[in-house]
N, C-alpha and C positions, 0 to 999 in steps of 0.2 A: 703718359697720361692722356697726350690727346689722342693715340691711338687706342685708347680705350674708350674714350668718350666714343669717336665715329662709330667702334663697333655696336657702343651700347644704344649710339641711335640707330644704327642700320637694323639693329633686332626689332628696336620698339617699328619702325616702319614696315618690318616683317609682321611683325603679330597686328597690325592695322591693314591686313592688304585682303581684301576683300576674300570669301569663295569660291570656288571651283567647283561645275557641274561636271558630272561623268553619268551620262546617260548614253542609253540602249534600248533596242527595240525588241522583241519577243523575236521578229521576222523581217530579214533586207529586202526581202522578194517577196511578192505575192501572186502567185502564178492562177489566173482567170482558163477555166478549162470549161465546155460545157456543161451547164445544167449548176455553173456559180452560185452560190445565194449569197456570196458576202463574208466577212471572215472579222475575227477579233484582235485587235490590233492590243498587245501591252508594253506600253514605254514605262521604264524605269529606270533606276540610275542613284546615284549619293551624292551629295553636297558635302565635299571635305575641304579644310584650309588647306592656305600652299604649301603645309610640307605635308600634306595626305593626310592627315587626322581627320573627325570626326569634327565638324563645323561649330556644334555647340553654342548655339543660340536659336532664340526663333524664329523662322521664317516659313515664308508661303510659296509654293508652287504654281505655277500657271503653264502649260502645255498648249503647243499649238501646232495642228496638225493640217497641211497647205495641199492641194492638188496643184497640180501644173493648170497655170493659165490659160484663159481662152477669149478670144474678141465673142463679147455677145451682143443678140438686137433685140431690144423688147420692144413689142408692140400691144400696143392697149386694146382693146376689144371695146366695141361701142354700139348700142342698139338702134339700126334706122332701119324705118318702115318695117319692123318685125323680124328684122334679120341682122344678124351679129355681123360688122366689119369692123374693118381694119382702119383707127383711129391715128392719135401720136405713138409716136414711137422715140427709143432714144439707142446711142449704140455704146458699146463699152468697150474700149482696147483689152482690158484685163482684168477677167473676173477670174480667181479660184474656182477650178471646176470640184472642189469638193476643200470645207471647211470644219477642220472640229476646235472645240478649245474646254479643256477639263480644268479647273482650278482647285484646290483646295480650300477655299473660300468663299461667297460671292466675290466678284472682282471689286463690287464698288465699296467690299471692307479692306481692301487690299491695295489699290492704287487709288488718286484721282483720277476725271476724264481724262486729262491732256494725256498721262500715262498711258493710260487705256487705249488712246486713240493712236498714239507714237507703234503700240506694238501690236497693237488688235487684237486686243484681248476680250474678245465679243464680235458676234457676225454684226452688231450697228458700227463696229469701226475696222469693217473692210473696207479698204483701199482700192475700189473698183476702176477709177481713172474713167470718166466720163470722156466722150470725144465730141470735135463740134459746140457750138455754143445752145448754150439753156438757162432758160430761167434755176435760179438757186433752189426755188419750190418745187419746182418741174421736178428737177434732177435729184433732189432729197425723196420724191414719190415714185419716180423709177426706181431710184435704189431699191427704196423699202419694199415695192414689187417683187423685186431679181430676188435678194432675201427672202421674202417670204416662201417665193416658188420653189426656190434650193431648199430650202426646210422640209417644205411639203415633199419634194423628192429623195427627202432624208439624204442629203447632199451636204446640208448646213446643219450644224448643231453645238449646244452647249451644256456641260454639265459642270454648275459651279459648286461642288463641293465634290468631283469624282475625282480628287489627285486623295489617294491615302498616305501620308507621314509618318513613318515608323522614328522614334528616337531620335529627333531631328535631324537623321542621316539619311533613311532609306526612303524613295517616296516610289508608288504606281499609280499608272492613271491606264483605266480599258476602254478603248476609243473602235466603234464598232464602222468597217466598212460596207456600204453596202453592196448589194450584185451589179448597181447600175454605175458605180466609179468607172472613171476615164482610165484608160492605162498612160502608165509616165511615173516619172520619177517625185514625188512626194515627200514635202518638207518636216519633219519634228521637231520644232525648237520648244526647248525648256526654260523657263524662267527661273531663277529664284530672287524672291522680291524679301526685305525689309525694311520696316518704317516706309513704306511709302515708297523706296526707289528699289528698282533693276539693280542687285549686287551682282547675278552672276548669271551667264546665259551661254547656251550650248547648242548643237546641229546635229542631227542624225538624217538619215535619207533613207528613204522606203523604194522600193522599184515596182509597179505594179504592171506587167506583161502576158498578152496573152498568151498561150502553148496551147499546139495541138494542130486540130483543125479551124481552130479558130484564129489562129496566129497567119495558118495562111491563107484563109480568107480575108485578114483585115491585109497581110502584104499583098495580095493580087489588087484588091480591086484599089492599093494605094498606086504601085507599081504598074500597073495595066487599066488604069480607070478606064477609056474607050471600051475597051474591049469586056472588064465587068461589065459595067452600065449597059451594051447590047445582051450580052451574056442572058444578062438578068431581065430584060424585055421580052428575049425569044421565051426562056423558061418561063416567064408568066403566062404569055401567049398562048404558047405550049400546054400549058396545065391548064387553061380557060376552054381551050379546042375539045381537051381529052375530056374533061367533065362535060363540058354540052354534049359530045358526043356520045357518053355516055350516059346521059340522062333520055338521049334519044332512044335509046335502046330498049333505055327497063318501060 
């Protein structure tokens, strides 16, 4: 009897134990050759319980898509005597050099802040990591700068209803990158949220690398910086010479 009992609670523990994401990318690699313009990114995947069935109940997706980190410095621009300089400035250990995030939902029907802010589910609750001391106002108006300029450079973006839910199994979300992405290896994590909390959450990795000739001009002038940096002085030089010299002519 009471080996009956335990089993009949280990079942019911079983059938309370949260979901399982199983998500995939269209593409592991994105290979940057000349004359890039960018490419389309589709993550998908299903939400099954632990023994691999079909989830069967409702929930929300939320997708987010990370570039490799990078210390940035923003500087403010300021008008004296009729000429634009260089004002405050603030510096960042670790900004996403590229950010998306697709939900199925707006986010703010789907989570509270605090949630929101725990996973960043929105470019206002990037985790940029300020360095140095600043005023709280300061540092909330830098931020919203670096955002805004990442947008502008379609670097940062969000589309809150672009995860589609098929049978509340199958979900996709088309996350576009552009031609100006960093290369490096790039994050995907999937959510799946109910009632208000994170039931189940997943990792995929993107590679983004250049080929070509362009692979080994970004290794030379890493691997040989001196030697690019004059490289690229004489050639300037060089093609300033030819042109006036040429102009002398016609």
């Amino acid at each position: 009897m009471r080996a009956l009992l335990l089993l009949a609670f280990a079942f019911a523990l079983m059938g309370q134990r949260d979901p399982i994401l199983v998500p995939e990318v269209s593409q592991h690699e994105v290979q940057v050759r000349q004359g890039f313009t960018g490419t389309e990114l589709l993550l998908f995947g299903a939400v099954l319980d632990p023994m691999g069935r079909a989830a069967g109940s409702d929930y929300d997706i939320v997708v987010v898509l990370k570039g490799p980190s990078e210390p940035v410095r923003l500087r403010e621009k300021e008008r004296f005597v009729g000429v634009w300089v260089n004002a405050a400035s603030s510096d960042f250990r670790s900004v996403p050099s590229y950010f998306a995030v697709a939900s199925s939902r707006p986010v703010s029907d789907i989570v509270d802040e605090k949630t929101a802010a725990i996973y960043e589910f929105g470019t206002e609750y990037i985790q940029l990591s300020p360095s140095g001391a600043i005023d709280p106002e300061e540092q909330a108006r830098f931020a919203s700068g670096l955002v805004d300029l990442k947008t502008r450079q379609d670097l940062y973006s969000e589309d809150f209803g672009g995860v589609q839910i098929s049978e509340q199994v199958l979900y996709q979300a088309r996350i576009n990158l552009p031609s100006n992405v960093t290369t490096g290896t790039y994050t995907a994590e999937t959510f799946a949220v109910r009632s208000g909390r994170v039931i189940a959450s997943a990792m995929t990795e993107v590679t983004v690398q250049k080929v070509g000739f362009e692979r080994l001009v970004a290794d030379y002038s890493q691997e040989w910086a001196l030697v690019y940096g004059l490289l690229a002085v004489f050639l300037s030089v060089g093609m300033g010479w030819a042109a006036g010299r040429l102009f002398a002519l016609i």
